[in-house]
Every structure is written in C-alpha cells, then in structure tokens.
C-alpha positions in Angstrom: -7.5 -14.0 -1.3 -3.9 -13.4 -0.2 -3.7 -10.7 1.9 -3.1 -11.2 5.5 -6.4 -10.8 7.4 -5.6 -7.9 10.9 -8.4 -8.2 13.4 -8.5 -5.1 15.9 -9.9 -6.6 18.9 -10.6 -6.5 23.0 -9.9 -10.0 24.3 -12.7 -9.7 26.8 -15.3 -8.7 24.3 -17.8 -11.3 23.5 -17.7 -10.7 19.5 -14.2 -10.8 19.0 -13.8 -14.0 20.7 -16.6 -15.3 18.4 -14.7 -13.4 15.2 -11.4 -14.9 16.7 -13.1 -18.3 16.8 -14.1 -18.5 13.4 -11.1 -17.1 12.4 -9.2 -19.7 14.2 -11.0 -22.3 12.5 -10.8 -21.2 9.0 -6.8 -22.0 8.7 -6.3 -18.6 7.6 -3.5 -16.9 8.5 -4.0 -13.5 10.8 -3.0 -11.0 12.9 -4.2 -9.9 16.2 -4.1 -6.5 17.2 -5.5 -5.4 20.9 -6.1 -1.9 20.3 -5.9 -1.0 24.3 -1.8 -2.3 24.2 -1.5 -1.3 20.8 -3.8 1.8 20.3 -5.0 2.8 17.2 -3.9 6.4 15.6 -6.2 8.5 13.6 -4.3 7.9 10.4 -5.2 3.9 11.0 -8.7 5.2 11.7 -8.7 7.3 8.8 -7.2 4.0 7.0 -10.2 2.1 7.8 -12.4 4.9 6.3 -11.0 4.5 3.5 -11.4 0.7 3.6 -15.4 1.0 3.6 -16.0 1.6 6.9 -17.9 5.4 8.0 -16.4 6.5 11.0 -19.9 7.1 12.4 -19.8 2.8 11.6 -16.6 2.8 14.3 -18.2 4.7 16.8 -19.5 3.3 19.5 -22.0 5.7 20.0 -24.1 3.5 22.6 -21.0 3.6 24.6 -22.0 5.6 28.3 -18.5 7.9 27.4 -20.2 8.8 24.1 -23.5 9.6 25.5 -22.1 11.5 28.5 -20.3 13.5 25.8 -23.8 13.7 23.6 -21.3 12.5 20.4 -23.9 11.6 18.1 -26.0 15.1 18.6 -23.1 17.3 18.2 -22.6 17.4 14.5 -19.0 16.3 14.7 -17.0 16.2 11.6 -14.7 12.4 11.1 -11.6 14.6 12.2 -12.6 15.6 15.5 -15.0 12.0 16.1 -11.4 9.9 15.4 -9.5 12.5 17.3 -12.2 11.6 20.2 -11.9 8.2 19.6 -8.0 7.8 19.3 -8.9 9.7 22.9 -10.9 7.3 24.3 -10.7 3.8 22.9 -14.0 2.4 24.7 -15.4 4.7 22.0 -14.5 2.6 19.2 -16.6 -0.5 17.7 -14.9 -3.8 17.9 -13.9 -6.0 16.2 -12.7 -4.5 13.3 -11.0 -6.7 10.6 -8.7 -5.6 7.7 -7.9 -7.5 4.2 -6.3 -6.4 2.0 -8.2 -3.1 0.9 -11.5 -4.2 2.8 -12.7 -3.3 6.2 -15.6 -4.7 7.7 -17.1 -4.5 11.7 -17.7 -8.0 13.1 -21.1 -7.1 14.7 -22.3 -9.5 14.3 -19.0 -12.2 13.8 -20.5 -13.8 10.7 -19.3 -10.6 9.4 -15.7 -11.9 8.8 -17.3 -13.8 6.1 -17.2 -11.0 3.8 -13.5 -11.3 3.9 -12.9 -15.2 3.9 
C-alpha cells in the first residue's frame, strides 16, 4: 500500500499511544492528527463513514457526555450524532486511522493491522 496512513488521535489516551507505537515501529510513514487542536468537521466525519466506519462505530457512546445526553436511546439520525459529536469531541472514539479509502477504529490497536 501507498497511501499515507492519518491517525486521529488524543495523546493521553492509552490506545492511541499503543496504535502510535506500532505505528512507529512499522517504518511506515504517517500523519498525526490530535483531533482536540485540530478538530474534526462533520464532512471528515461523514468522510470516515464512507471509509467503513458507522457513525454509531465513532461514538463514544459509554462516554458520561453521551449518557447524560441519553445519545444511544434517542433514535438520532448520523447528521444530528456527527453534528453532536463535531460538538463535543470527548464523544468521539479514538483512535481512528485513515488509508487510503479504508478507515478502521484502533480499539483495540492491533486494529491498525488491517491497514499495514
């Protein structure tokens, strides 16, 4: 594969430092994006959709915010879930990483095999 591999990550969570590890090690070249200094828009949201991942997938629906706001019970449609999430960024599922027209959630790391 040629593409250039993205990883949308939060440097303090634990399973993007292990993606980021692997990642490291695999002499691949990458990108890293941290979505809380670069946010994420709903059309990159939308993007990873289309990629193979549900937006029900990105949702962090365990998150406190999204129980609070009783997300997963409320029937949302993907518009007005990535709206919500573009919102509130603790509400999306990390890490995310991007190659070429593949998209795959890093929970857990080994994940980023799919894509190596």
């Amino acid at each position: 594969m040629s593409e250039k591999i993205i990883i949308f990550q939060k440097p303090t969570c634990s399973k993007c430092i292990a993606t980021l590890t692997i990642l490291n090690d695999s002499n691949e070249e990458f990108e890293s994006v941290n979505y809380y200094e670069v946010p994420l828009t709903g059309d990159q949201l939308r993007e990873l959709r289309d990629k193979g991942l549900s937006v029900n997938e990105m949702l962090r629906s365990n998150e406190p915010l999204a129980q609070s706001m009783n997300l997963v019970a409320r029937n949302l449609s993907d518009d007005e879930l990535i709206e919500i999430m573009v919102e509130n960024p603790d509400l999306i599922q990390r890490p995310i990483v991007v190659r070429g027209n593949q998209a795959v959630l890093c929970r857990p790391p080994k994940n980023i095999y799919k894509l190596l």
